[in-house]
C-alpha positions as CSV (number, residue, x, y, z in Angstrom):
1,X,-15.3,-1.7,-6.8
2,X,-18.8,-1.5,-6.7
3,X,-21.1,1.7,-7.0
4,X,-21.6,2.9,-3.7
5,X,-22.6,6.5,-3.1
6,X,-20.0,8.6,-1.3
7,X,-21.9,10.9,1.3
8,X,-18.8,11.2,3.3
9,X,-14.7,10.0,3.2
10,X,-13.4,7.9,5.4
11,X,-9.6,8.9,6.4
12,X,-7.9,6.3,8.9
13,X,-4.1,8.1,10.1
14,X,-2.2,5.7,11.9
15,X,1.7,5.8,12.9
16,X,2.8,2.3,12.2
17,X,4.9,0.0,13.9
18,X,6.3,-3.4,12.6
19,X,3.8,-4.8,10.5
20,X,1.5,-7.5,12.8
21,X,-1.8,-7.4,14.2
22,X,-2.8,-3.8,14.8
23,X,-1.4,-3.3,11.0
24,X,-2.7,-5.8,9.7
25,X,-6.3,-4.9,11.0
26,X,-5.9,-1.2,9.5
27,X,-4.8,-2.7,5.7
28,X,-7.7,-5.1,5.9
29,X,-10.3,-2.0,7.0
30,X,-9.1,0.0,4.4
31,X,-9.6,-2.0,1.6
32,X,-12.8,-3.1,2.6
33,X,-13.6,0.2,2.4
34,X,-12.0,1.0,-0.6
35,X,-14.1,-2.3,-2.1
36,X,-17.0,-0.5,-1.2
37,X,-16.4,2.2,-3.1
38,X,-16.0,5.3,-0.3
39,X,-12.8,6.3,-1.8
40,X,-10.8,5.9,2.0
41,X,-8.0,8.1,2.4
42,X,-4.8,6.1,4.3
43,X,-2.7,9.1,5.7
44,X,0.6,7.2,7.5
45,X,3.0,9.5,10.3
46,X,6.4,8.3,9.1
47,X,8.3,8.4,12.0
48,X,12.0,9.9,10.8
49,X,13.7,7.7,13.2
50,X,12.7,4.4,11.8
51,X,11.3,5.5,8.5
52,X,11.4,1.5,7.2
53,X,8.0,0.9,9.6
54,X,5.8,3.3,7.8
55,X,7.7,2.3,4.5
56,X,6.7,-1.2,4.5
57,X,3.4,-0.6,5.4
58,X,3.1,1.9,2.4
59,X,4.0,-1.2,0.0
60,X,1.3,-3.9,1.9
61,X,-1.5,-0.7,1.3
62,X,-3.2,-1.9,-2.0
63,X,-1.9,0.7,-4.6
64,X,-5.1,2.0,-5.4
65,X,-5.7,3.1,-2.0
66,X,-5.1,7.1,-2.2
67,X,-2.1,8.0,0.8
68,X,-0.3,10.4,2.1
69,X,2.6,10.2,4.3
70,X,3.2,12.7,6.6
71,X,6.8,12.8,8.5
72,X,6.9,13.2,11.8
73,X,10.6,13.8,14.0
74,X,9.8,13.2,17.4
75,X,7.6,11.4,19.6
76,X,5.6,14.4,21.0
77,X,5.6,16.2,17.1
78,X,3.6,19.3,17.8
79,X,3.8,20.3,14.1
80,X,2.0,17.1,13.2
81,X,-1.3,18.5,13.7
82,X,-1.0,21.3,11.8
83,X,0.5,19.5,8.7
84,X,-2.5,16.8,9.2
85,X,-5.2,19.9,9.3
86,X,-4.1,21.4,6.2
87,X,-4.7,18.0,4.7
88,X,-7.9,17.3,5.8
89,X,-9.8,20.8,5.2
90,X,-8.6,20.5,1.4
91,X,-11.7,17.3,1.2
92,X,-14.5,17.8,-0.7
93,X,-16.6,15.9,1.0
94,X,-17.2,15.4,4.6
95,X,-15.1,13.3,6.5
96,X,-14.9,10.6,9.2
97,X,-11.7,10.2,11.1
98,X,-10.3,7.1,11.9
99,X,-7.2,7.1,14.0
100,X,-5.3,4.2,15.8
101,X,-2.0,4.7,18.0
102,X,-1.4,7.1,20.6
103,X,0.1,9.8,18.4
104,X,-2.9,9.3,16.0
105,X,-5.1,10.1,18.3
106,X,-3.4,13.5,19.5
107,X,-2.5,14.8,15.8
108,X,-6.7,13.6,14.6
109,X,-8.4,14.9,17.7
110,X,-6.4,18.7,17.4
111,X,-7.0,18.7,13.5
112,X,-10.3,17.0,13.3
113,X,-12.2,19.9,13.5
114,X,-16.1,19.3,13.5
115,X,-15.1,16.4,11.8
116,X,-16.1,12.8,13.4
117,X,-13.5,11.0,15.0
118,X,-13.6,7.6,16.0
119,X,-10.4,5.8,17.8
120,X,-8.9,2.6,18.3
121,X,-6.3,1.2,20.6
122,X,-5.1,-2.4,21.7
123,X,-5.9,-1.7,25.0
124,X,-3.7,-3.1,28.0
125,X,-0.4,-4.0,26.2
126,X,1.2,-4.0,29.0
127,X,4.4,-2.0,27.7
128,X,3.6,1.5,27.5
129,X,1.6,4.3,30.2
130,X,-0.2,5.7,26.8
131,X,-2.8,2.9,26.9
């Protein structure tokens, strides 16, 4: 890891699905930033219903990445944003908020706080209104 000063943390929250691209993509941003040395913060939304998704994402995160898995029991989870906000007002430094997936981006942008949020989606997937 190389010595790079820390002026804020980045914390990327993503509700997994199986892993493929999208996935993929998150684990290979994270650990470049952990490489860097910005001490990135993975927080994953297991979803109750299929718990394995967020599991086996858990085991492909590089286990020196810090995480936290938050559970989450239903699609429209309106505890999720207070669970997440508790987490992220206990950082020391600032932070930047990275979320990907629909119910990312809800739980992120009603805990971010003054916090900066940046989000990603797939775009047209043709499968779902959310996009």
């Amino acid at each position: 890891m190389s010595g790079a000063v820390n002026t804020y943390r980045p914390i990327i929250i993503l509700a997994p699905g199986v892993l493929a691209g999208a996935e993929k993509v998150v684990l290979t941003g994270i650990t470049a930033l952990y490489e860097l040395g910005l001490n990135p913060l993975m927080i994953i939304i297991r979803e109750t219903r299929i718990p394995q998704l967020a599991n086996d994402f858990q085991k492909a995160l590089n286990p020196n990445i810090e995480n936290i898995i938050i559970d989450s029991k239903s699609a429209m989870d309106l505890k999720l944003p207070k669970k997440l906000k508790k987490i992220l007002k206990n950082q020391e430094l600032p932070i930047v908020l990275h979320t990907h997936g629909f119910k990312a981006l809800v739980a992120g942008f009603l805990a971010k706080g003054k916090s900066i949020h940046i989000h990603t989606h797939h775009g047209n997937t043709s499968h779902t209104f959310k996009v």
